[in-house]
Structures are given as structure tokens and as C-alpha cells.
PDB file of the backbone (N, CA, C, O) and the ligand in Angstrom, with CONECT records:
HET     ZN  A 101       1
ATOM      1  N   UNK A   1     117.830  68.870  74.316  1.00  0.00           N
ATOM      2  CA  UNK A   1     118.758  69.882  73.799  1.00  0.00           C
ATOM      3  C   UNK A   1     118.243  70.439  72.470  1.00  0.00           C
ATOM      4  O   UNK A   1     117.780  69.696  71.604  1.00  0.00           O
ATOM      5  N   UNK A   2     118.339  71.812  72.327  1.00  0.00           N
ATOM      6  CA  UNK A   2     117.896  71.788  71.159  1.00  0.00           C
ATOM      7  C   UNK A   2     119.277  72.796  70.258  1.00  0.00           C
ATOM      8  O   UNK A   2     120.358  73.119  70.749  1.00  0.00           O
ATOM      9  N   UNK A   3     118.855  73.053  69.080  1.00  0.00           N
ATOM     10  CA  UNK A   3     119.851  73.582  67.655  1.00  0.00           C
ATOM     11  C   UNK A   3     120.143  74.389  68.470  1.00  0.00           C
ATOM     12  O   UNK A   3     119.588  74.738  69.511  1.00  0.00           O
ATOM     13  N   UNK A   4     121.554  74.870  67.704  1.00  0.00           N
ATOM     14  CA  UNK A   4     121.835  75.755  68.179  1.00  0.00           C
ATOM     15  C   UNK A   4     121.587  76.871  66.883  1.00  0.00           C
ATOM     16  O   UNK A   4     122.230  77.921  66.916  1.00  0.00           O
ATOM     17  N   UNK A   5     120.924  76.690  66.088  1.00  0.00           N
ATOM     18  CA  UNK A   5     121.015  77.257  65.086  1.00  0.00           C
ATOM     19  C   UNK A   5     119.239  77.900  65.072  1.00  0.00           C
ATOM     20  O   UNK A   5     118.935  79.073  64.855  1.00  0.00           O
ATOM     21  N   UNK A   6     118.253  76.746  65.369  1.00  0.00           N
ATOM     22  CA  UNK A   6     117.100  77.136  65.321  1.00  0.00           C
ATOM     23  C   UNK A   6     116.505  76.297  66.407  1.00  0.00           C
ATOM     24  O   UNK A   6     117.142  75.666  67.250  1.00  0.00           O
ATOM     25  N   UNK A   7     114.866  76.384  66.253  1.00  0.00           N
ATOM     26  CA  UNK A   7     114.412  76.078  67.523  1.00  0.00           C
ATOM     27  C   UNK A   7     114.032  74.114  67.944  1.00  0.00           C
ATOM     28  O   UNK A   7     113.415  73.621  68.888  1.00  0.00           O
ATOM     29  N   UNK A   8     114.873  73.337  66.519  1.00  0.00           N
ATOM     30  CA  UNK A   8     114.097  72.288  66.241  1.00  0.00           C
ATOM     31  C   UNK A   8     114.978  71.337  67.430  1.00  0.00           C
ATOM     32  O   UNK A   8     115.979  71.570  68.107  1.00  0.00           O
ATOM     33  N   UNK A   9     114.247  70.403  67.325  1.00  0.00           N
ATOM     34  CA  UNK A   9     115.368  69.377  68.610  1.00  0.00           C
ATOM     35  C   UNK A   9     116.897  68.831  67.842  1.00  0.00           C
ATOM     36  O   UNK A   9     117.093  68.434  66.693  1.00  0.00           O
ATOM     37  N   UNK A  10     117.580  68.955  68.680  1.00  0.00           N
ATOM     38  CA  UNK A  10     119.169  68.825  68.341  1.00  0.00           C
ATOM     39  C   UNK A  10     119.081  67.362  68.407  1.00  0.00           C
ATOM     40  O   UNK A  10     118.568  66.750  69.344  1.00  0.00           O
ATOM     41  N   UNK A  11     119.887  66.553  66.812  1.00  0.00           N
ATOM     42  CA  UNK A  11     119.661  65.402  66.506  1.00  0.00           C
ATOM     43  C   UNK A  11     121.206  64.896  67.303  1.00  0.00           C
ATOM     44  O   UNK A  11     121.324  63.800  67.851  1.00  0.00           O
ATOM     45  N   UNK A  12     122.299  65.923  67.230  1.00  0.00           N
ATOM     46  CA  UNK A  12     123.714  65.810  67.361  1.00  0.00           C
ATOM     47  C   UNK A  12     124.333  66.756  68.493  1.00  0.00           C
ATOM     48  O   UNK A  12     123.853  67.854  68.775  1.00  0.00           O
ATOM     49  N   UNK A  13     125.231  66.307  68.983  1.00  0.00           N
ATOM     50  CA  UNK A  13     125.633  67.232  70.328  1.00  0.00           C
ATOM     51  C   UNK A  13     127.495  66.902  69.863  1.00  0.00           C
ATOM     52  O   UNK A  13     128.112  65.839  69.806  1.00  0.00           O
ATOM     53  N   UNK A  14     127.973  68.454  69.576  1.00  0.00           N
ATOM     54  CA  UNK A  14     128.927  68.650  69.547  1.00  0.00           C
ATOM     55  C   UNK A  14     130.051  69.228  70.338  1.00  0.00           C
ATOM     56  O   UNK A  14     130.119  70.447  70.182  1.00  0.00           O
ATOM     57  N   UNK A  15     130.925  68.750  71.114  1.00  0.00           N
ATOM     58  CA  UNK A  15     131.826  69.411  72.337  1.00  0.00           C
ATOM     59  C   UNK A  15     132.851  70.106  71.495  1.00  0.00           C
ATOM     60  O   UNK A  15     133.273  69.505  70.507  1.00  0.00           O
ATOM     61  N   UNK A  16     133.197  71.030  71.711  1.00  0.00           N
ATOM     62  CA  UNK A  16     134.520  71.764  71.566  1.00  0.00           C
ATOM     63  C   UNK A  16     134.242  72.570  72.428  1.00  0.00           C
ATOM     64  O   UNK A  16     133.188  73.129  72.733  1.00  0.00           O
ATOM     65  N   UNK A  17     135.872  72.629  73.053  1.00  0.00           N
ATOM     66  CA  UNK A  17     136.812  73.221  74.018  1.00  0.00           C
ATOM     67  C   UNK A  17     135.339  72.956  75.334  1.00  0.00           C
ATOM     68  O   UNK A  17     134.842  74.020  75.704  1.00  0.00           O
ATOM     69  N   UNK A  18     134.869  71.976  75.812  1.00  0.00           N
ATOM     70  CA  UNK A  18     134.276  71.890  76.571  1.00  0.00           C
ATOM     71  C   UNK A  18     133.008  72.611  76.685  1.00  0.00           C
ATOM     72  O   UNK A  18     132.459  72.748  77.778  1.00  0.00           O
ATOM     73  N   UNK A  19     132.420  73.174  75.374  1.00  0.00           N
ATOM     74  CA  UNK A  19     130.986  73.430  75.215  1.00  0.00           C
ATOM     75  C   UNK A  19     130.535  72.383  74.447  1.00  0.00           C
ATOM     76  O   UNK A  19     131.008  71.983  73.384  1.00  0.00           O
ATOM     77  N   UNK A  20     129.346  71.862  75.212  1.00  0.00           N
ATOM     78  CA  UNK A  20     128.281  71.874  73.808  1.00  0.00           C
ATOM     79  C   UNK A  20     127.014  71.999  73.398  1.00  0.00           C
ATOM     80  O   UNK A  20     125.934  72.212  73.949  1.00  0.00           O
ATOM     81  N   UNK A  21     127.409  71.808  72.247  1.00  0.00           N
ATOM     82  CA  UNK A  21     126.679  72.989  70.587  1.00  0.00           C
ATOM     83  C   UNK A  21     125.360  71.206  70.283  1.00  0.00           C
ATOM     84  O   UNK A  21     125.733  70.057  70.045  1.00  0.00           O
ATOM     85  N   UNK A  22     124.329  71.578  70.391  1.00  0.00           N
ATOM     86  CA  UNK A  22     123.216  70.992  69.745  1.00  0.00           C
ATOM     87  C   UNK A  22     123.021  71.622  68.643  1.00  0.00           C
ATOM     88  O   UNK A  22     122.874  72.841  68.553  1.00  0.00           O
ATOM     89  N   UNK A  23     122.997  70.212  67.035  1.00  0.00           N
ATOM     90  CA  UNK A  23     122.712  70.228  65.944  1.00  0.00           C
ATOM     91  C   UNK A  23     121.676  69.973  65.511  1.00  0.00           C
ATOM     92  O   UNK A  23     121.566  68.772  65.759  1.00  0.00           O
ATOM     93  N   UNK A  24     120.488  70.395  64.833  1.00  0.00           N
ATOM     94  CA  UNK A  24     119.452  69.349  64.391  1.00  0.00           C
ATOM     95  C   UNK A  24     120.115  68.933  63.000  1.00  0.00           C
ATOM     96  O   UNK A  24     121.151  69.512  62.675  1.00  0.00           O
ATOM     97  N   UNK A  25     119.464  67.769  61.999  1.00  0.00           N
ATOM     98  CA  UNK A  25     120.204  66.930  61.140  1.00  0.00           C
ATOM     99  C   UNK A  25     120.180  67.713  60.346  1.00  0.00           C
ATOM    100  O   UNK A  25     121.167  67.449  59.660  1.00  0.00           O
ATOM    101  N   UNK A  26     119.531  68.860  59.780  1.00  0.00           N
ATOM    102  CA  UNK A  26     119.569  69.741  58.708  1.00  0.00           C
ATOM    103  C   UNK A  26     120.802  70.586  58.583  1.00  0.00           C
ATOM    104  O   UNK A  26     121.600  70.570  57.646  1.00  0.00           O
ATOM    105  N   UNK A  27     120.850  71.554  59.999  1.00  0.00           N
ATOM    106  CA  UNK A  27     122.591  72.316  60.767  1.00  0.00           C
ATOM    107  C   UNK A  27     123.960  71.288  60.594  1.00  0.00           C
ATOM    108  O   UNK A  27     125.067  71.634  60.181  1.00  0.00           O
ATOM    109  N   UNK A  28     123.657  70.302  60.913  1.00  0.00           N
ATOM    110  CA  UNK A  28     124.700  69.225  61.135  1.00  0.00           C
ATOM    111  C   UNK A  28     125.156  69.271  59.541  1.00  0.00           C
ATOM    112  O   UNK A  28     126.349  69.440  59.286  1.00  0.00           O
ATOM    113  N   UNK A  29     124.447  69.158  58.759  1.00  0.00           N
ATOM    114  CA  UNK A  29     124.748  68.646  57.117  1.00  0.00           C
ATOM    115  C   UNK A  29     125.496  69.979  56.616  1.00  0.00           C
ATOM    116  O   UNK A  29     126.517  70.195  55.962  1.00  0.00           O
ATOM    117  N   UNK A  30     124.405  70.854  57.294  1.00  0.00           N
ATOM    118  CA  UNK A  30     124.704  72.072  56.575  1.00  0.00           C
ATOM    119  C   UNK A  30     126.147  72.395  56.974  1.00  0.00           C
ATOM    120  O   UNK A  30     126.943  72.848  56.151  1.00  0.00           O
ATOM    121  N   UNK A  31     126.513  72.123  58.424  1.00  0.00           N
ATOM    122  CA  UNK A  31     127.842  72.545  58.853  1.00  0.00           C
ATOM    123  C   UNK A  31     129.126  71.007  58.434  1.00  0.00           C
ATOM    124  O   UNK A  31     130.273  71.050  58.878  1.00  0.00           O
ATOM    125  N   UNK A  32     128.853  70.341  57.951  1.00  0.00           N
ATOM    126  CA  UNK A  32     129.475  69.324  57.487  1.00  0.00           C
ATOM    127  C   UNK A  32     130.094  69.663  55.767  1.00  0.00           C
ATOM    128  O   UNK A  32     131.188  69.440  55.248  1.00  0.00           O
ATOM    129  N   UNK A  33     129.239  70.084  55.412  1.00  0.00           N
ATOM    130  CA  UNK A  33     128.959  70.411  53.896  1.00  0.00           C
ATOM    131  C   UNK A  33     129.820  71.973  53.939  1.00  0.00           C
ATOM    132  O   UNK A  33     130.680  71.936  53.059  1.00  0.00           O
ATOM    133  N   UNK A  34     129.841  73.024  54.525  1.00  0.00           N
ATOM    134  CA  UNK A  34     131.027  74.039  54.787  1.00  0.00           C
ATOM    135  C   UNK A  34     132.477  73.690  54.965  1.00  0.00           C
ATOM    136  O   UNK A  34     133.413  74.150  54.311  1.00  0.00           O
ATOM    137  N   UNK A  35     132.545  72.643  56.129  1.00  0.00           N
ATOM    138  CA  UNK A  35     133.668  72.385  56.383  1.00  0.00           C
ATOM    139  C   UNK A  35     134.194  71.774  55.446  1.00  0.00           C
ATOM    140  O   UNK A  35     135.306  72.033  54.985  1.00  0.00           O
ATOM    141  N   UNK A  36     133.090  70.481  54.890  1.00  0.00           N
ATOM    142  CA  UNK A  36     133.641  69.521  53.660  1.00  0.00           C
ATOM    143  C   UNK A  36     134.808  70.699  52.618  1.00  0.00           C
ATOM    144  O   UNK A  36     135.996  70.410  52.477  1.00  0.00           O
ATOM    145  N   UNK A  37     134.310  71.732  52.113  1.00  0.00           N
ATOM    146  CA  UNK A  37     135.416  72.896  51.330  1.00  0.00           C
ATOM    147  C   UNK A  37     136.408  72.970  51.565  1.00  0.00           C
ATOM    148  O   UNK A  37     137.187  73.432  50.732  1.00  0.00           O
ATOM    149  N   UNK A  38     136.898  72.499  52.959  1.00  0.00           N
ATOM    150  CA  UNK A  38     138.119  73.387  53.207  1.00  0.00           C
ATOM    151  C   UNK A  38     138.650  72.162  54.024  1.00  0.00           C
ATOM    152  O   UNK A  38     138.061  71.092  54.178  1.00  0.00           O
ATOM    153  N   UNK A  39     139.810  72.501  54.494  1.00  0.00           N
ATOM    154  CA  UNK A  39     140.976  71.324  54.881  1.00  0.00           C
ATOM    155  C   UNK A  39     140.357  71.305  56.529  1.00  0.00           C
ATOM    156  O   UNK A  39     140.748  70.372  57.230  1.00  0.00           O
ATOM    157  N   UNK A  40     139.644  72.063  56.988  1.00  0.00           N
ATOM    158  CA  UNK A  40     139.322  72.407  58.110  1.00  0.00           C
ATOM    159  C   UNK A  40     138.658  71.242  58.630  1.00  0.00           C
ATOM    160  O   UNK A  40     138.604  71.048  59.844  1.00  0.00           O
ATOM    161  N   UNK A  41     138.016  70.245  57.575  1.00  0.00           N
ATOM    162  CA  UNK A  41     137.050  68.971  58.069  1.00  0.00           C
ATOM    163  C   UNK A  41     137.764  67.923  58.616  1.00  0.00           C
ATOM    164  O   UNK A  41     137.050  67.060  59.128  1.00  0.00           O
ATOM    165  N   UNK A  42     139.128  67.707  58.671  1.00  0.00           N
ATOM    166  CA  UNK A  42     139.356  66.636  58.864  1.00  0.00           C
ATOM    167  C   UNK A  42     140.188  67.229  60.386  1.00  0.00           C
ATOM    168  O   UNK A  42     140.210  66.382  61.279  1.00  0.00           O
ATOM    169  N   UNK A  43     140.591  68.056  60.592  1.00  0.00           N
ATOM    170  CA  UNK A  43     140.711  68.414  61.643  1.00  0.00           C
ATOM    171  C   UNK A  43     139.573  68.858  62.699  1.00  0.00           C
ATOM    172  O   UNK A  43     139.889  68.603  63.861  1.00  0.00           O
ATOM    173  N   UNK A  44     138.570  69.346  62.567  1.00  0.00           N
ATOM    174  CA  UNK A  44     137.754  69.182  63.384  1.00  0.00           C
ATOM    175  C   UNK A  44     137.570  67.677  63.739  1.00  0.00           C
ATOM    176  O   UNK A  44     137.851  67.183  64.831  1.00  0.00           O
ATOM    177  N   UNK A  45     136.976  66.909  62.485  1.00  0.00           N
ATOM    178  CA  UNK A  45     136.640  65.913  63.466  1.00  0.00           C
ATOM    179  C   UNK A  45     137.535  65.466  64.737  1.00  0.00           C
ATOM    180  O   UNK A  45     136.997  65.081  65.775  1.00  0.00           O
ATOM    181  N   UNK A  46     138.605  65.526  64.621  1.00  0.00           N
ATOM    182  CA  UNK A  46     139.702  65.391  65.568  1.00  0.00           C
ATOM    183  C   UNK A  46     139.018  65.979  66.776  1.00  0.00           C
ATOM    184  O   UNK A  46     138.686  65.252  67.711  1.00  0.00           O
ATOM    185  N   UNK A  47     138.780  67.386  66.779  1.00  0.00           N
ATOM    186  CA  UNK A  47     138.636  67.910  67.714  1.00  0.00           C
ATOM    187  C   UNK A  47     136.945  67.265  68.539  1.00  0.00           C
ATOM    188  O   UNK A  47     136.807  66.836  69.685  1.00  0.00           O
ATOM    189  N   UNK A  48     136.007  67.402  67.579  1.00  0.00           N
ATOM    190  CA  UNK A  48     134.838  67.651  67.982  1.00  0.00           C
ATOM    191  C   UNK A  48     134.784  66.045  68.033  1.00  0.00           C
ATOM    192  O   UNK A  48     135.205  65.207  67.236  1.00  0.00           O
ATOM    193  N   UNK A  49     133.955  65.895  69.549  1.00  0.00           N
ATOM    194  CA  UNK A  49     133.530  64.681  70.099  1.00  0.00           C
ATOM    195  C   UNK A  49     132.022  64.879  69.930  1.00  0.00           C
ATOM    196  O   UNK A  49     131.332  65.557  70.690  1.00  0.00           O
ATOM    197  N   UNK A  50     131.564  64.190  68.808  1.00  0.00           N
ATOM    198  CA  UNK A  50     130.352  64.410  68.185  1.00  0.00           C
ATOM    199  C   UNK A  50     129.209  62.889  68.617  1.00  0.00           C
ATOM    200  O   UNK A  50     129.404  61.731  68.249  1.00  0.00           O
ATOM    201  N   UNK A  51     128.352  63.266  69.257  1.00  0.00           N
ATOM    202  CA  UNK A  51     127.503  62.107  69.939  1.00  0.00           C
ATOM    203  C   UNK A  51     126.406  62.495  69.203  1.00  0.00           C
ATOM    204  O   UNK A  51     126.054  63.611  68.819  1.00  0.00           O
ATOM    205  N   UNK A  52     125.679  60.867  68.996  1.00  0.00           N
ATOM    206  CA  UNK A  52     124.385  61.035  68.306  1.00  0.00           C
ATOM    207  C   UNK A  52     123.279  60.506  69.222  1.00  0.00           C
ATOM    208  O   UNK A  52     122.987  59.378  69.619  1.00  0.00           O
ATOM    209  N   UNK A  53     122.653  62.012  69.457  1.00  0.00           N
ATOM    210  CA  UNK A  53     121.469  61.855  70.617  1.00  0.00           C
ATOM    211  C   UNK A  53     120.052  61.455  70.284  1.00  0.00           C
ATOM    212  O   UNK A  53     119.419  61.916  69.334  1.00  0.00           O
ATOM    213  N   UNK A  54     119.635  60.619  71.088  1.00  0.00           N
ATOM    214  CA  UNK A  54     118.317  60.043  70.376  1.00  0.00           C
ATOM    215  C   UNK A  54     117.266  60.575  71.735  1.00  0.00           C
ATOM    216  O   UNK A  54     116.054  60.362  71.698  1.00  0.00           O
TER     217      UNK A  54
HETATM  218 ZN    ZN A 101     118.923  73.560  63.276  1.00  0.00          ZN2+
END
């Protein structure tokens, strides 16, 4: 699987609403570190069934 952001291999595989979104660890931080701002982080995790793909 790869990013969904760029072309590197997706370290993280994220489901919402029954897609999923491949992270590499750089995207993952980067999109962790956005959400971290806002009240929005603790509800995602709720949502997003986040697997760590090796
Ligand atoms: Zn990436």
C-alpha cells in the first residue's frame, strides 16, 4: 500500500467510513500533529481504525 499523500510505502493504514487511506510515518505525524490543534483528535481516533502495517 502506499501514501496517500506521496509515492513512499504506507507505514499506517487508516479506515474511515470504510476506505482505506495509506500513511507513510512522515503523513501520519504530519496528520496527527494538525489534528493534535483542534478538538477534532480525540474524536477521530474514535472513528479511525488505524493498523500498523509492516
Ligand atoms: Zn507520505
Amino acid at each position: 500500500m502506499r501514501c496517500h499523500y506521496c509515492d513512499r510505502e504506507a507505514a499506517y493504514a487508516a479506515e474511515k467510513d470504510g476506505v482505506k487511506v495509506g500513511l507513510c510515518e512522515e503523513h501520519f505525524r504530519e496528520r496527527l500533529e494538525t489534528l493534535a490543534e483542534s478538538d477534532e483528535l480525540s474524536a477521530l481516533q474514535e472513528q479511525l481504525d488505524i493498523d500498523r502495517t509492516e
